[in-house]
C-alpha positions as a Markdown table, in Angstrom:
| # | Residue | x | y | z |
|---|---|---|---|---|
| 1 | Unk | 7.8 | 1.3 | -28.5 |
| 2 | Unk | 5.7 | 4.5 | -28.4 |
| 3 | Unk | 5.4 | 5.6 | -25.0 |
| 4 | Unk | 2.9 | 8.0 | -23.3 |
| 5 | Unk | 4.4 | 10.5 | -20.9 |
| 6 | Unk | 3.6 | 9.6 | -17.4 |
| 7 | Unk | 2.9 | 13.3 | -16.5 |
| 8 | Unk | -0.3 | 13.3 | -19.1 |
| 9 | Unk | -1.6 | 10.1 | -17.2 |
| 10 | Unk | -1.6 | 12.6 | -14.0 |
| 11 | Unk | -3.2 | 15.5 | -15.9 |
| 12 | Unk | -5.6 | 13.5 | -17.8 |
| 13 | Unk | -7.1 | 11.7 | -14.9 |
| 14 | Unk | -6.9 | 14.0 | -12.1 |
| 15 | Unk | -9.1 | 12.3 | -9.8 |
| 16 | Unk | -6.8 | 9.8 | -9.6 |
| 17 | Unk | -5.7 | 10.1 | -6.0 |
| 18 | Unk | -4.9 | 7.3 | -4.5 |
| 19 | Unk | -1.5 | 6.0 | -6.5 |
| 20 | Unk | 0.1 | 2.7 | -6.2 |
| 21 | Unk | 3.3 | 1.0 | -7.1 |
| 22 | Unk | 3.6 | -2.7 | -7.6 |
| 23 | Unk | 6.2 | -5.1 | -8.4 |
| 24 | Unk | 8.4 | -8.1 | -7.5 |
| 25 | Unk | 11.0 | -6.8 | -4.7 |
| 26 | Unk | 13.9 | -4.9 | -5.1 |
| 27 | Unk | 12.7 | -3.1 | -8.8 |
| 28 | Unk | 12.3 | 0.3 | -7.2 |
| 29 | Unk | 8.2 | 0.5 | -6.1 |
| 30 | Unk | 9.7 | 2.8 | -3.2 |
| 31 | Unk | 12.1 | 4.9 | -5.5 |
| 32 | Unk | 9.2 | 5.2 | -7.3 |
| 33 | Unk | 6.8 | 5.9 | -5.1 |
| 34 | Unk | 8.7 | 8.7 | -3.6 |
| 35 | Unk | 10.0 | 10.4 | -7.2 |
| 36 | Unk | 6.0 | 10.5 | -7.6 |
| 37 | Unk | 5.2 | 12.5 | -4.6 |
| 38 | Unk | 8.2 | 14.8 | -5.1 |
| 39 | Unk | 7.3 | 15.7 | -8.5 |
| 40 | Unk | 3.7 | 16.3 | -7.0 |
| 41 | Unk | 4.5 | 18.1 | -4.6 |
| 42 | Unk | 6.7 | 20.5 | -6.8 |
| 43 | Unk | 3.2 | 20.9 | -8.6 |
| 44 | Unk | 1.4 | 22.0 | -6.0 |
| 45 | Unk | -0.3 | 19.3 | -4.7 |
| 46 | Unk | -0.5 | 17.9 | -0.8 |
| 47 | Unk | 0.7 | 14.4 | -1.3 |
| 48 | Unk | 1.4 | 11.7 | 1.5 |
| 49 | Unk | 3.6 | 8.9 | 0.4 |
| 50 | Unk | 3.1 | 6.1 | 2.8 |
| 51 | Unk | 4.9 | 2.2 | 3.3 |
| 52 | Unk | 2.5 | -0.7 | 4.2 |
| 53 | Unk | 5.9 | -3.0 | 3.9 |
| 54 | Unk | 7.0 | -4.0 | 7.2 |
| 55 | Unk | 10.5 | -3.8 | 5.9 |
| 56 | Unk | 10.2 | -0.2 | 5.0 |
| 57 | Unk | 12.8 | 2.0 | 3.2 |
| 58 | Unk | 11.2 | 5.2 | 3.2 |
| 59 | Unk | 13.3 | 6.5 | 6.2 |
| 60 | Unk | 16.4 | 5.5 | 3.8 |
| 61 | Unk | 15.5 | 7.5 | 0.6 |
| 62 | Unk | 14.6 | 10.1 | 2.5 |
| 63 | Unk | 17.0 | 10.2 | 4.6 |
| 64 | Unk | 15.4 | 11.1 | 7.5 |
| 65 | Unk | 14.2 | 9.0 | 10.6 |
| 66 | Unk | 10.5 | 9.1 | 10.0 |
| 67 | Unk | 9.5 | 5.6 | 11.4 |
| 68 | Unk | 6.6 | 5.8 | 13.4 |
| 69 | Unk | 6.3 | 9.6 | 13.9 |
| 70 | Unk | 3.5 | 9.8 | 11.9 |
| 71 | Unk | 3.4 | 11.7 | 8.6 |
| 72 | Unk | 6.4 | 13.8 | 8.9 |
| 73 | Unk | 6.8 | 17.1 | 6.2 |
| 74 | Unk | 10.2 | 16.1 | 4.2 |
| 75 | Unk | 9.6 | 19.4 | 1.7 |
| 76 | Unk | 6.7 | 21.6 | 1.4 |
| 77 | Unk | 3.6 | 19.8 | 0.3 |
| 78 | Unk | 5.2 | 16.4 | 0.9 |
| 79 | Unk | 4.7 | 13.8 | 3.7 |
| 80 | Unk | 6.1 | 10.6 | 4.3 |
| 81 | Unk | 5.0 | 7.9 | 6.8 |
| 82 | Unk | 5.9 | 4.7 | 7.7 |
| 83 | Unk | 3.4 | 2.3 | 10.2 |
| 84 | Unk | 5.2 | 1.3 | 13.6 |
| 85 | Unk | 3.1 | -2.1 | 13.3 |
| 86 | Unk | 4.5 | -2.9 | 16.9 |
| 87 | Unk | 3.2 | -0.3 | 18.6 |
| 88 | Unk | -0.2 | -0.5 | 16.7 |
| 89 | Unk | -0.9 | -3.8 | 17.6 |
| 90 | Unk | -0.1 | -2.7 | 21.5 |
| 91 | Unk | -2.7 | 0.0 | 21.1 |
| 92 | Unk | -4.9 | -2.6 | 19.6 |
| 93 | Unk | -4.6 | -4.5 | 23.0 |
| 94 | Unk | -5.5 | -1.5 | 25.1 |
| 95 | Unk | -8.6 | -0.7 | 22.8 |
| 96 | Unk | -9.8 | -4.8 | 23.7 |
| 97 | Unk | -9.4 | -4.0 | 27.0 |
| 98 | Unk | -11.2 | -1.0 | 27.4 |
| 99 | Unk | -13.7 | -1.7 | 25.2 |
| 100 | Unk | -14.2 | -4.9 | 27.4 |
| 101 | Unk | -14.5 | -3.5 | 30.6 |
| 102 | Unk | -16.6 | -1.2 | 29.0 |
| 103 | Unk | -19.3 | -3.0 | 27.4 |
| 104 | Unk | -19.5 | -5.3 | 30.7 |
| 105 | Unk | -18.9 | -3.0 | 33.1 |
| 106 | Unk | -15.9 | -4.8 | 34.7 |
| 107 | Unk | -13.0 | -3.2 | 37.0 |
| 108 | Unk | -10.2 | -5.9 | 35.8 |
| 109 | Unk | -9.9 | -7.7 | 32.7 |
| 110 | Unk | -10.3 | -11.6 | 33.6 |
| 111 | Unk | -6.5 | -13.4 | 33.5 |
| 112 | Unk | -8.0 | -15.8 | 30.9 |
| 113 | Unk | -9.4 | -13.5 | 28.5 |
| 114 | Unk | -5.8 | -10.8 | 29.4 |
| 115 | Unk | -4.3 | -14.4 | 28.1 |
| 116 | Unk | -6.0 | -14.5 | 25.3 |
| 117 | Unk | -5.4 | -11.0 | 24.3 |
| 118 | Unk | -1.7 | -11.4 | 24.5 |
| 119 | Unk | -1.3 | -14.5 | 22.2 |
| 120 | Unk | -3.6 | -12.9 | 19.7 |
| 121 | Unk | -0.6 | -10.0 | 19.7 |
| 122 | Unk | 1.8 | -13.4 | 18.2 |
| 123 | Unk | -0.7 | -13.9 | 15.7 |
| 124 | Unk | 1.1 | -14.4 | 12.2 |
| 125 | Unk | -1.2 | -12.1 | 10.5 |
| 126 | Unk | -0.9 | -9.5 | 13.2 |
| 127 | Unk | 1.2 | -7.2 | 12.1 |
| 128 | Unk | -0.4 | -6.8 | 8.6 |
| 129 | Unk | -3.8 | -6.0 | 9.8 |
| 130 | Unk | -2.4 | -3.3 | 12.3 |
| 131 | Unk | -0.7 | -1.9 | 9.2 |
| 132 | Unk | -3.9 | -2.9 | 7.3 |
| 133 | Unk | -5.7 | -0.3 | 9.9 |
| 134 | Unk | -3.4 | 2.0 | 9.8 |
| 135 | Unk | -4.0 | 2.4 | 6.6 |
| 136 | Unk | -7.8 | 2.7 | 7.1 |
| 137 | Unk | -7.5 | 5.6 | 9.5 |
| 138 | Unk | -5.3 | 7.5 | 7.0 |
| 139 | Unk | -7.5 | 7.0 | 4.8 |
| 140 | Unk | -10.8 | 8.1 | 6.6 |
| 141 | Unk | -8.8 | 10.7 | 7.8 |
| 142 | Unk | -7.8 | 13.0 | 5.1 |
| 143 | Unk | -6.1 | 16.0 | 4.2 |
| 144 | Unk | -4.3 | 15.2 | 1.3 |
| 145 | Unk | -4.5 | 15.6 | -2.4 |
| 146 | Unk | -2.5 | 12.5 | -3.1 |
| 147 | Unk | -2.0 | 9.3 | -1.3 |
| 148 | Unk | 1.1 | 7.1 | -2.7 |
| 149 | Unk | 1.4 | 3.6 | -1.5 |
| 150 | Unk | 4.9 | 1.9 | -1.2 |
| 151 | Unk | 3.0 | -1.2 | -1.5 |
| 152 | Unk | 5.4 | -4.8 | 0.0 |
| 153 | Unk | 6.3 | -7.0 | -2.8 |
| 154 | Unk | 3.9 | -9.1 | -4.7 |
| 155 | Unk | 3.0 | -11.6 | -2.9 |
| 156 | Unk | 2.3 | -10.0 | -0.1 |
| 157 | Unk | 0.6 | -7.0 | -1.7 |
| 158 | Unk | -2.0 | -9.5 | -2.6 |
| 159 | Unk | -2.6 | -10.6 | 0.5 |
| 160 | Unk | -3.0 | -6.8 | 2.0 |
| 161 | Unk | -5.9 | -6.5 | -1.0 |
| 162 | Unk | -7.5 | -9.7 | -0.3 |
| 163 | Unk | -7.2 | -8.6 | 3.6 |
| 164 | Unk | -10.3 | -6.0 | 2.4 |
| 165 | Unk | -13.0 | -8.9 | 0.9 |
| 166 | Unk | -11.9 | -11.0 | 3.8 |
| 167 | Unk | -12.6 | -8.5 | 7.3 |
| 168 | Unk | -15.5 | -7.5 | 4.6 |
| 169 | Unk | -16.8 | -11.2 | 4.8 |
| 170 | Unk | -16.3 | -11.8 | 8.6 |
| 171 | Unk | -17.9 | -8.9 | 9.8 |
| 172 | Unk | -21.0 | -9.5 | 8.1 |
| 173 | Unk | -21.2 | -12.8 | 9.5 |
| 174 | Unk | -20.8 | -11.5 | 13.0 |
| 175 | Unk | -23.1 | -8.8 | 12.0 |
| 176 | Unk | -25.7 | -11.2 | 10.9 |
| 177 | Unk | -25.2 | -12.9 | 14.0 |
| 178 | Unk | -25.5 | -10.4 | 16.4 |
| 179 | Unk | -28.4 | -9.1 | 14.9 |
| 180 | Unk | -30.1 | -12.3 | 15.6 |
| 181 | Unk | -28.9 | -12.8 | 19.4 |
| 182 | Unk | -30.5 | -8.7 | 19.9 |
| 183 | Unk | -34.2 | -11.1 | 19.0 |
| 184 | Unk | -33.3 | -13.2 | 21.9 |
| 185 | Unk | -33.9 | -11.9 | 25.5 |
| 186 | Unk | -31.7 | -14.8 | 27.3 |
| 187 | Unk | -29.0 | -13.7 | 25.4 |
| 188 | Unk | -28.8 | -10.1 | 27.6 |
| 189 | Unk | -29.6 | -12.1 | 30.4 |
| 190 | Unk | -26.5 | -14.7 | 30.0 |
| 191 | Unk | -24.4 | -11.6 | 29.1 |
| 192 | Unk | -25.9 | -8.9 | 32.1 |
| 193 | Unk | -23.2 | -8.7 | 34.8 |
| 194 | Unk | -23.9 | -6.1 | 37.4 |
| 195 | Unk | -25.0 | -3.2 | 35.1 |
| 196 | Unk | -27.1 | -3.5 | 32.3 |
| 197 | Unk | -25.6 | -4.3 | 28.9 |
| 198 | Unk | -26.2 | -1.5 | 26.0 |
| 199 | Unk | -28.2 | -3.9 | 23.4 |
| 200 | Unk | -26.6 | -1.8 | 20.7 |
| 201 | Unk | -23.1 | -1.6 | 22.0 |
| 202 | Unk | -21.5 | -4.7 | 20.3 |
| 203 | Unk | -23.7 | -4.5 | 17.1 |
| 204 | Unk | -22.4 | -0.4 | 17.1 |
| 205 | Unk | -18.9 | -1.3 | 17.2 |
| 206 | Unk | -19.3 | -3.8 | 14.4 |
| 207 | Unk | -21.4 | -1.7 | 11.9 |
| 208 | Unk | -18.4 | 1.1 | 12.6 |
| 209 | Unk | -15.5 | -1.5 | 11.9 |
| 210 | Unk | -17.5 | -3.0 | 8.5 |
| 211 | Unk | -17.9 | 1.3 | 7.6 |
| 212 | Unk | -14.1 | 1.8 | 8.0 |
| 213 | Unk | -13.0 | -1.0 | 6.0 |
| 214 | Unk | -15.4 | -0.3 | 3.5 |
| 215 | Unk | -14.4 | 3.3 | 2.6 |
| 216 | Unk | -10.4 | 1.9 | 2.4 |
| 217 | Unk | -11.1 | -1.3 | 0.3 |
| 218 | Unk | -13.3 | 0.4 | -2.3 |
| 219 | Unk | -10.5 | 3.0 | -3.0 |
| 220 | Unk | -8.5 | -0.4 | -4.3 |
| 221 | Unk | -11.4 | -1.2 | -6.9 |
| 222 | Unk | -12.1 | 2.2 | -7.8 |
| 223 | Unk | -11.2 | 3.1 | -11.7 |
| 224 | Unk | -12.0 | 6.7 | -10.9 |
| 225 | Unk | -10.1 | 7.7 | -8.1 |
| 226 | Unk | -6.9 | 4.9 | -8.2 |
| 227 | Unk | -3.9 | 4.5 | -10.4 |
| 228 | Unk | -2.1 | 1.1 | -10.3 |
| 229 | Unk | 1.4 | 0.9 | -11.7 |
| 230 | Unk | 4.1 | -2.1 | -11.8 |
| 231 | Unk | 7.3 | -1.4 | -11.9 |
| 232 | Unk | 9.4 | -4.6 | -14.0 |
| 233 | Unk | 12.7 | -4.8 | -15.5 |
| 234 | Unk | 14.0 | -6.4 | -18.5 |
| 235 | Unk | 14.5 | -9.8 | -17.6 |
| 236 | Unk | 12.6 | -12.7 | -18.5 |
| 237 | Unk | 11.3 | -13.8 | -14.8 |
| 238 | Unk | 10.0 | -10.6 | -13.8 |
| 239 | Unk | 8.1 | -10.5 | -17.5 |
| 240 | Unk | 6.9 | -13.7 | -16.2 |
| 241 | Unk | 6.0 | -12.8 | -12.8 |
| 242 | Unk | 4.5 | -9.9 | -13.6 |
| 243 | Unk | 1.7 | -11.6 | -15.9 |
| 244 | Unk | 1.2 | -13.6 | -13.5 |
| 245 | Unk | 0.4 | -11.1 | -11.3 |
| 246 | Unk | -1.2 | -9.0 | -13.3 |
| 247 | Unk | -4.0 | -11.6 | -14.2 |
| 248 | Unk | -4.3 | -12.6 | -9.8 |
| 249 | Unk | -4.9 | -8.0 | -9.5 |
| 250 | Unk | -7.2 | -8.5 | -11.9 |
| 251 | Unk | -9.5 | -11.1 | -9.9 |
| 252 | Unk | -9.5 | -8.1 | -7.2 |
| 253 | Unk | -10.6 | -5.9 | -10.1 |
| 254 | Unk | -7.7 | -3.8 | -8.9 |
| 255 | Unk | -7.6 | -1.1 | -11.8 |
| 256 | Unk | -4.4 | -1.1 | -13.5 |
| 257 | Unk | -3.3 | 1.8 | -15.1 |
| 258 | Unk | 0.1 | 0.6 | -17.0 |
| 259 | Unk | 3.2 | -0.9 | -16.6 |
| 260 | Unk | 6.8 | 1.6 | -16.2 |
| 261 | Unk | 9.8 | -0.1 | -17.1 |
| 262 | Unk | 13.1 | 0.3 | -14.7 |
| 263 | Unk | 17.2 | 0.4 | -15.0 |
| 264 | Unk | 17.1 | 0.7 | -18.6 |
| 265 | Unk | 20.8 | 0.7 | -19.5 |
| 266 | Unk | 21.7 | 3.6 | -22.4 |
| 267 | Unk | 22.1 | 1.4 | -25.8 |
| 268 | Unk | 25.3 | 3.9 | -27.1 |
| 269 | Unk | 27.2 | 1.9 | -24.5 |
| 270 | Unk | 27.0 | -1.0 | -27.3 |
| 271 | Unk | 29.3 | 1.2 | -29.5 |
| 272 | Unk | 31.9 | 2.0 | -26.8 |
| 273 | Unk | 34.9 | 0.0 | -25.3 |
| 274 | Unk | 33.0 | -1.8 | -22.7 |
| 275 | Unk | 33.5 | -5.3 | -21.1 |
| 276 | Unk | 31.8 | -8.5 | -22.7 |
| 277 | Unk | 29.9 | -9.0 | -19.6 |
| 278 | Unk | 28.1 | -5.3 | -20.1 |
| 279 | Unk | 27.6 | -5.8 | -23.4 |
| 280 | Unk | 26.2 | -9.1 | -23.4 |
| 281 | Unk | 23.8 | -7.8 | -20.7 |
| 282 | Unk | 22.8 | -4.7 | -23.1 |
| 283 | Unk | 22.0 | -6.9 | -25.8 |
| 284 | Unk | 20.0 | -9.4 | -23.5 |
| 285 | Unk | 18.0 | -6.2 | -22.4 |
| 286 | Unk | 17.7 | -5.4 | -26.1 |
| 287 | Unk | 15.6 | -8.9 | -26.5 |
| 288 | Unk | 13.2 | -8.2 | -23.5 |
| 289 | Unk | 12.5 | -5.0 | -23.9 |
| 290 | Unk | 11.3 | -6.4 | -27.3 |
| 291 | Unk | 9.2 | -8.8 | -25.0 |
| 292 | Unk | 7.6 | -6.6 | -22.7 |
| 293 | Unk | 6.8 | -4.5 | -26.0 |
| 294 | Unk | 5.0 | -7.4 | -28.0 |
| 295 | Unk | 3.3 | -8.5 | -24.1 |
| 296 | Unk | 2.7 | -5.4 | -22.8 |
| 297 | Unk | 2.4 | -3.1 | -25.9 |
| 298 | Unk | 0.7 | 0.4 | -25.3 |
| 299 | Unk | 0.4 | -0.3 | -21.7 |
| 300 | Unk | 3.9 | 0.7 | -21.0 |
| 301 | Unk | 4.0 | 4.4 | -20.0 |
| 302 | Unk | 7.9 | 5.3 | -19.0 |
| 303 | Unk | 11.5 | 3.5 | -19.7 |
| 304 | Unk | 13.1 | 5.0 | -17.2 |
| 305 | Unk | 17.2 | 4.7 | -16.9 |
| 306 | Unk | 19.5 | 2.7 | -14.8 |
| 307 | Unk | 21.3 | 5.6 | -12.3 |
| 308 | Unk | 24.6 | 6.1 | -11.6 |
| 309 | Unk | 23.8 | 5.2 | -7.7 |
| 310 | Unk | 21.3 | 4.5 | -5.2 |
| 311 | Unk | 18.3 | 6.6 | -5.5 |
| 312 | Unk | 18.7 | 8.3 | -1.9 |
| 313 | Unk | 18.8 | 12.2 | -0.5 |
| 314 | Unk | 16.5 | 14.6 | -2.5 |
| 315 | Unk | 18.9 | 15.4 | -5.0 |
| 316 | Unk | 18.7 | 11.9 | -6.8 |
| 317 | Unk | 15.1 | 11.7 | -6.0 |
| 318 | Unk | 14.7 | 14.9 | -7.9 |
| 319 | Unk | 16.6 | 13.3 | -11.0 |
| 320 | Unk | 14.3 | 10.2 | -10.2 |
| 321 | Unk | 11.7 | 12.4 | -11.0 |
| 322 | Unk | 12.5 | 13.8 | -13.8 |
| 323 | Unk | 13.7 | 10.7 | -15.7 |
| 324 | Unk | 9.6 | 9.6 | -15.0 |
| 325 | Unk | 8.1 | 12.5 | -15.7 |
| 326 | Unk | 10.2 | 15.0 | -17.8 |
| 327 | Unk | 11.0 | 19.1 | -16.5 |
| 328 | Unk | 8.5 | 20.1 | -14.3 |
């Protein structure tokens, strides 16, 4: 297996901003993910690393209480941020309201519609698209030379890309639609409370919301400026799994930049007194890396090492990042 250093990827392609890590869960996209920005930001580089997994673990690795603050300096040139989802989808509610009395020039919100508001907060989908947003104003805002997704685990992560094509679709449809209610006069007139209705107001807000979404979901689809990585080990299932969604990033035309493998256990350990169990899992390994080689072949980018403990504190994240990427 001939491997390309992951730095040169980085060097080679420098417009590649926008960097992602995907995977089943539990193979280390958020070790990953953070190594990445450290050994960016030791370059030089502004980098914001960034969870749009609920279950975040950022805070953890880090070891420091970033959740919901925003994106919070953990060295210099390196951010991290995880999305308080809760209190997004409460600001969400407040923007409804206003936005409400606003356009219809009410003084209280009516207790059916204030009903309505609150069980769209118990929605299912919910908290993904206030993360989903999130993510759209941190994009749109700027400021950064990198961006690193700690994507959620597979399954998931597919929904989060098909969330893009999906608002994409429904706001054009209600576009459509409220273009042709603007060629109907009644419609003001059925709408008209005690101030006159801005025409524009509605169709506005919706041409604003279609903009938004469109700058964040191009960055998935664009070869230029995004790098997608997954992350598998060498086990059988994940090989599996992996193909398989591999083929379902592909129908996103999500561009995918290579595959790292992770918790590579050393092969001298074969030679030493070890126990039958570690032995017989060095020699499966053996076999799949063998795999993933014949599947995968010049695609795979970095075999990086099983570590002697968790992957927390900036000490092993350093080591982390060095195991991907070499000295820097």
């Amino acid at each position: 297996m001939i491997l390309i250093p992951l730095a040169d990827i980085f060097e080679k392609f420098p417009d590649r901003r926008y960097i992602m890590f995907g995977g089943k869960g539990g193979l280390g996209k958020t070790t990953f993910s953070a190594a990445t920005a450290y050994f960016l930001a030791k370059k030089g580089k502004r980098v914001l690393v960034f969870s749009v997994d609920p279950q975040a673990s950022l805070t953890d690795i880090f070891e420091r209480d970033i959740f919901g603050k925003g994106p919070t300096e953990i060295i210099p040139n390196l951010y991290a941020q995880e999305i308080d989802a809760d209190r997004r989808v409460k600001e969400y509610q407040q923007e409804i309201r206003q936005k409400i009395l606003d356009m219809y020039g009410m003084d209280k919100i009516p207790d059916e519609i204030e009903s309505y508001i609150s069980a769209a907060a118990a929605e299912p989908a919910m908290e993904e698209s206030a993360i989903f947003d999130e993510v759209v104003d941190i994009v749109v805002r700027g400021g950064y030379d990198y961006y690193i997704y700690d994507l959620v685990p597979l399954g998931h992560a597919l929904y989060y890309l098909s969330m893009a094509s999906v608002y994409d679709a429904w706001i054009d449809k209600i576009t459509g639609l409220r273009e042709q209610m603007r060629e109907y006069d009644q419609v003001a007139a059925v709408i008209r409370r005690d101030k006159e209705l801005d025409e524009d107001a509605i169709l506005n807000e919706l041409l604003y919301i279609k903009d938004r979404i469109n700058k964040s979901s191009s960055i998935l689809t664009d070869k230029q400026k995004t790098a997608f990585f997954f992350v598998l080990t060498a086990e059988e299932m994940v090989i599996k799994d992996t193909l398989k969604a591999a083929d379902l990033f592909a129908k996103f035309d999500v561009p995918l930049s290579g595959y790292i493998i992770n918790r590579v256990l050393p092969l001298n350990l074969k030679d030493q007194n070890i126990p039958v169990y570690l032995k017989n899992r060095i020699e499966m390994q053996e076999h799949y890396v063998k795999v993933i080689d014949t599947t995968f072949g010049n695609q795979i980018l970095a075999s990086v090492p099983e570590m002697e403990r968790d992957v927390t504190g900036l000490p092993m994240i350093e080591k982390m990042a060095k195991a991907m990427f070499g000295e820097f």
